[in-house]
Structures are given as C-alpha cells and as structure tokens.
N, C-alpha and C positions, 0 to 999 in steps of 0.2 A: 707344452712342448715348444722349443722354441725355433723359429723359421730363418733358413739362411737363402742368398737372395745367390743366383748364380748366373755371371755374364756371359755371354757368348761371345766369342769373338766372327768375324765375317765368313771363317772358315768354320763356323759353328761347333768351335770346340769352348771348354770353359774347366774350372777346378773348382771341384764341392771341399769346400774345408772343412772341417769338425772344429768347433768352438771351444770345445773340452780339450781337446789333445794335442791340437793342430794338425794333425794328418792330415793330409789333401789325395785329393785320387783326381786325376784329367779325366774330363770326359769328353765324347764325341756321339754328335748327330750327321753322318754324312746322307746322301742322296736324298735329301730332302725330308729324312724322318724330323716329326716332329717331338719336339720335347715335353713330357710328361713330368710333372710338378707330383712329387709324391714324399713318402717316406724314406729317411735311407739309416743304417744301423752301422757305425763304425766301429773297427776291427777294438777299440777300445771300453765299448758297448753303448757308446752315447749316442739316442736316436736322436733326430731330428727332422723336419721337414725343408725339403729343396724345390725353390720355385725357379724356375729359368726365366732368364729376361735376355730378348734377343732383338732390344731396340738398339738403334743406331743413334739416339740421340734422349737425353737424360727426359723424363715426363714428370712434371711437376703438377700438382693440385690446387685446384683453385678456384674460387667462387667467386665467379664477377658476372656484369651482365651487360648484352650486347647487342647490337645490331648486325641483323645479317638480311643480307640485300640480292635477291633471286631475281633470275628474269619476270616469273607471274607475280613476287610481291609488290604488293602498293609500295610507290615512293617513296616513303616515311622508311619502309623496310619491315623487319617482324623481328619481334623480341626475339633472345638467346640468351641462355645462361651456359658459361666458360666452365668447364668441369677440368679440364687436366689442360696441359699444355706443355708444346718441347721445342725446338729449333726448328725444326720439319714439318709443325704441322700441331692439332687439337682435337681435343671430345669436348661437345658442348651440344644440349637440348634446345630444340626451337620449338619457342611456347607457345607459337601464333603464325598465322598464313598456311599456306599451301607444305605438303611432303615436299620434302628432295630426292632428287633421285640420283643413285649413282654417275660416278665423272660427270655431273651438272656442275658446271661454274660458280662462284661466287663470289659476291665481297663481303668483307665482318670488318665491322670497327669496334672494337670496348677500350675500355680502362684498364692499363693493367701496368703495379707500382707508380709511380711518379708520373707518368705518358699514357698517351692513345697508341695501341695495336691499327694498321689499317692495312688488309692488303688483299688479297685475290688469292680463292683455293679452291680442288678440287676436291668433290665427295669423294670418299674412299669407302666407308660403309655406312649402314643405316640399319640400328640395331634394337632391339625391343627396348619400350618405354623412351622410342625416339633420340637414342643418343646417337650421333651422328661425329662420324668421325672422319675429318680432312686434312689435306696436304696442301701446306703453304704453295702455293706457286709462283708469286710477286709482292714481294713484300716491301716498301720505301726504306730507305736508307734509316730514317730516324726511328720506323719502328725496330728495325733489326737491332738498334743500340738498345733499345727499351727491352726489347723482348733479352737480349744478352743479357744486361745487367739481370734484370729480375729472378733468371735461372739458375746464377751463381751460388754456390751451396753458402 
C-alpha cells in the first residue's frame, strides 16, 4: 500500500491527492485538533495511507557525530550522534555525560557536508531511548550557509 505525505499549511489545512486518479479533497484541522495519519479510500477505489506533516521547515536525515556542550558536562563536552536535522532546529542521541533537561541551554558542534555546524539551542523534548530533540537559537553566520546548502533537495 503505498504512502502519501500531506502538508499542512499554518492555518492547518492541506489536500490529500490520490496517486491513481488525481482527485484531491482539502482538508482541515482547526482548534487545535490534531492530525491522525491513517487510511483513506478514494471515490475511484484506490486506498492508500496519509501521513500529515506539519513542520515549518523541511527535516532531513542524517548520521553524523558530535559534540554537545552542557553546563555539568566536562570540558571536552560528551559525545552525540546527528539523527535528523532542518533550518530550526535537530534530533540527535547523547551517548555519554549527564540527562538534559527541558529549555536547558546548549552548545553542539559536528560535521555536516563540506563545514562545522556550531551554535547554541534549546531542549525541546527528551524522548525514550534518549533522543533529544532541539531548537536552534544562535547559529554564526557560516554555519547557516552550511547548514542551507546541505538541506537543498
């Protein structure tokens, strides 16, 4: 069965297409309902699966590895491996030192294409099997060119 990926725009509407027929139907989530990812059966009979995506800014995957730098970690800093990443912000596991804890501060430096990433972000969640997921806050000028290019489809 094959999966169609559906945007949201800021006013959280979006249009499910059928792959088969091209029919589209608009849809909407106002008052804050959340969107459910499930099956849908178009008037032509072709199922398919619809996931909602309601980032503001594209997330790309990626396996790199990095330092991230906490008020209680030692100096050096404690390892992290780069799981996804977007304009705004990252998922990435820390392999060593102390938890994070929500809106705690931080700095992360890796590798990522051609350049160093280096900037300052806050926890946003902290999720089973430690994946931790933050928001850019300050980022230097040269990483934002790195980080741009590298997101380009």
């Amino acid at each position: 069965m094959e999966t169609v990926k559906v945007y949201l725009d800021e006013a959280r509407r979006g249009f499910v297409v059928c792959q088969q027929c091209g029919k589209s139907k608009q849809i909407e989530f106002p008052n804050g309902q959340n969107p459910r990812s499930g099956k849908v059966k178009c008037t032509c009979g072709n199922s398919f699966s619809v996931i909602f995506e309601s980032r503001r800014h594209y997330r790309k995957q990626v396996n790199t590895f990095g330092k991230c730098f906490a008020q209680a970690d030692t100096f050096d800093g404690s390892l992290v491996q780069v799981i996804d990443i977007s304009m705004s912000g990252m998922g990435f596991v820390k392999m060593d030192g102390r938890p994070l804890k929500l809106n705690e501060k931080i700095r992360l430096s890796f590798p990522l294409g051609d350049g160093t990433i280096h900037c300052v972000a806050s926890v946003l969640s902290v999720g089973k099997g430690g994946m931790i997921g933050v928001k850019f806050i300050d980022v230097d000028e040269h990483s934002k060119k790195v980080l741009g290019f590298f997101l380009l489809p």
